[in-house]
C-alpha distance (Angstrom), angle and dihedral (degrees) to the residues before:
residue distance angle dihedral
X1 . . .
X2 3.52 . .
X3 3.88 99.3 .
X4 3.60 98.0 48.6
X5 3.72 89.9 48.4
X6 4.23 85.5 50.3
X7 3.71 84.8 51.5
X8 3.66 106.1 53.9
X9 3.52 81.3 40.7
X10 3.48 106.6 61.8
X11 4.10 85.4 37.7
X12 3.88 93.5 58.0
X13 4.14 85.3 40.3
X14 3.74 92.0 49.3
X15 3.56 95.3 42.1
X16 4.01 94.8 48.3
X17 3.84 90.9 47.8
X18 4.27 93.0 54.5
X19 4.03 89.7 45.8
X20 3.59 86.0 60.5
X21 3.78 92.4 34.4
X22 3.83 82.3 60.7
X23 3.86 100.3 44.1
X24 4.06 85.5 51.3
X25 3.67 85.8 56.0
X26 4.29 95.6 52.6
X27 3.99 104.1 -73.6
X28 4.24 117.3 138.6
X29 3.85 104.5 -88.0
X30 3.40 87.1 -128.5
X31 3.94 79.6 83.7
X32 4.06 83.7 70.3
X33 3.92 82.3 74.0
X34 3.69 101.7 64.5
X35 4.24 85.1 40.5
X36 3.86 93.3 52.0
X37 3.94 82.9 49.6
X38 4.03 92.6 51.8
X39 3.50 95.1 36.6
X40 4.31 92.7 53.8
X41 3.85 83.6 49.3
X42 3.50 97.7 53.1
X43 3.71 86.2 56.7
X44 3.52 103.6 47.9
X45 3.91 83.2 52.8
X46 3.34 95.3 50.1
X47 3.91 89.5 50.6
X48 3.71 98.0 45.8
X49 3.90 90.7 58.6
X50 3.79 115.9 119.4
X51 3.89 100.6 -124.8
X52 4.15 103.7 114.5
X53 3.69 95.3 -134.5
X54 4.04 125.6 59.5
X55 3.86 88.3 -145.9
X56 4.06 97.5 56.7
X57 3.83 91.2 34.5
X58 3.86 87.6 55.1
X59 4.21 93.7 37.6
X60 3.56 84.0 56.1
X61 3.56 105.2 48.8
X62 3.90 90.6 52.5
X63 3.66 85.0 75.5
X64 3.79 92.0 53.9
X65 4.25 90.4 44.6
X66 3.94 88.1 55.5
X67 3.65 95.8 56.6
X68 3.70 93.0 28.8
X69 3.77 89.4 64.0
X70 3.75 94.5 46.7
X71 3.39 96.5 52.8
X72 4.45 79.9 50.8
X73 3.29 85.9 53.4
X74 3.75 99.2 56.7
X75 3.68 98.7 28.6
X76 4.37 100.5 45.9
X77 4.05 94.2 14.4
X78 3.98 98.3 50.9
X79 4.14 89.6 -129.2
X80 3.18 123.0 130.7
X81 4.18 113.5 -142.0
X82 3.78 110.1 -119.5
X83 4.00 122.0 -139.9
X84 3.48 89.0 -87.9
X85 3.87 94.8 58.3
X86 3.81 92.3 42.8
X87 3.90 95.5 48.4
X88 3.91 89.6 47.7
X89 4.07 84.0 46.0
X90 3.71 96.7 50.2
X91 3.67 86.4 48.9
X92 3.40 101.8 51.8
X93 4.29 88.5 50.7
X94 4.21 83.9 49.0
X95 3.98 84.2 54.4
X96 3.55 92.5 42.0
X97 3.41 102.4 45.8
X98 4.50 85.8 43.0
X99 3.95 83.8 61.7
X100 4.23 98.3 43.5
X101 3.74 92.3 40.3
X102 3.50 116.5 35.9
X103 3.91 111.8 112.1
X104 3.78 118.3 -109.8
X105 3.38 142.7 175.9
């Protein structure tokens, strides 16, 4: 559950972040509506996931917001990540899947 919740997450978070990223840049304001919307669901996402402590839930997510916002890049930005970005995005998910996964007591 907890990496489809990190998904939708970092999609709603991404997502929230360009709409204001595009009413910065000269959009209607009422565009900060549907970002305020996106933004307060990527929270409740993030709060929902499973991890028991805020501060590893949120570590680990990072991981999943780096190459989330690649693959934005690429997908809604037409630009293609270079080596560099997709080294530093596979990383990140080795990282982030270190902190979900590692056994504990």
């Amino acid at each position: 559950m907890t990496l489809p919740l990190y998904a939708l997450a970092a999609l709603a978070e991404i997502a929230g972040c360009f709409v204001v990223w595009y009413w910065w840049r000269g959009a209607s304001s009422l565009w900060l509506i549907p970002a305020a919307l996106t933004l307060a669901a990527f929270a409740l996402a993030l709060a929902i996931t499973p991890p028991a402590h805020a501060g590893r839930s949120f570590a680990a997510y990072g991981g999943v917001y780096i190459a989330a916002s690649l693959l934005w890049m690429w997908l809604v930005e037409r630009s293609r990540p270079d080596i560099w970005d997709i080294a530093g995005g596979a990383l990140a998910l080795a990282g982030a899947a270190l902190i979900l996964f590692a056994p504990r007591p």
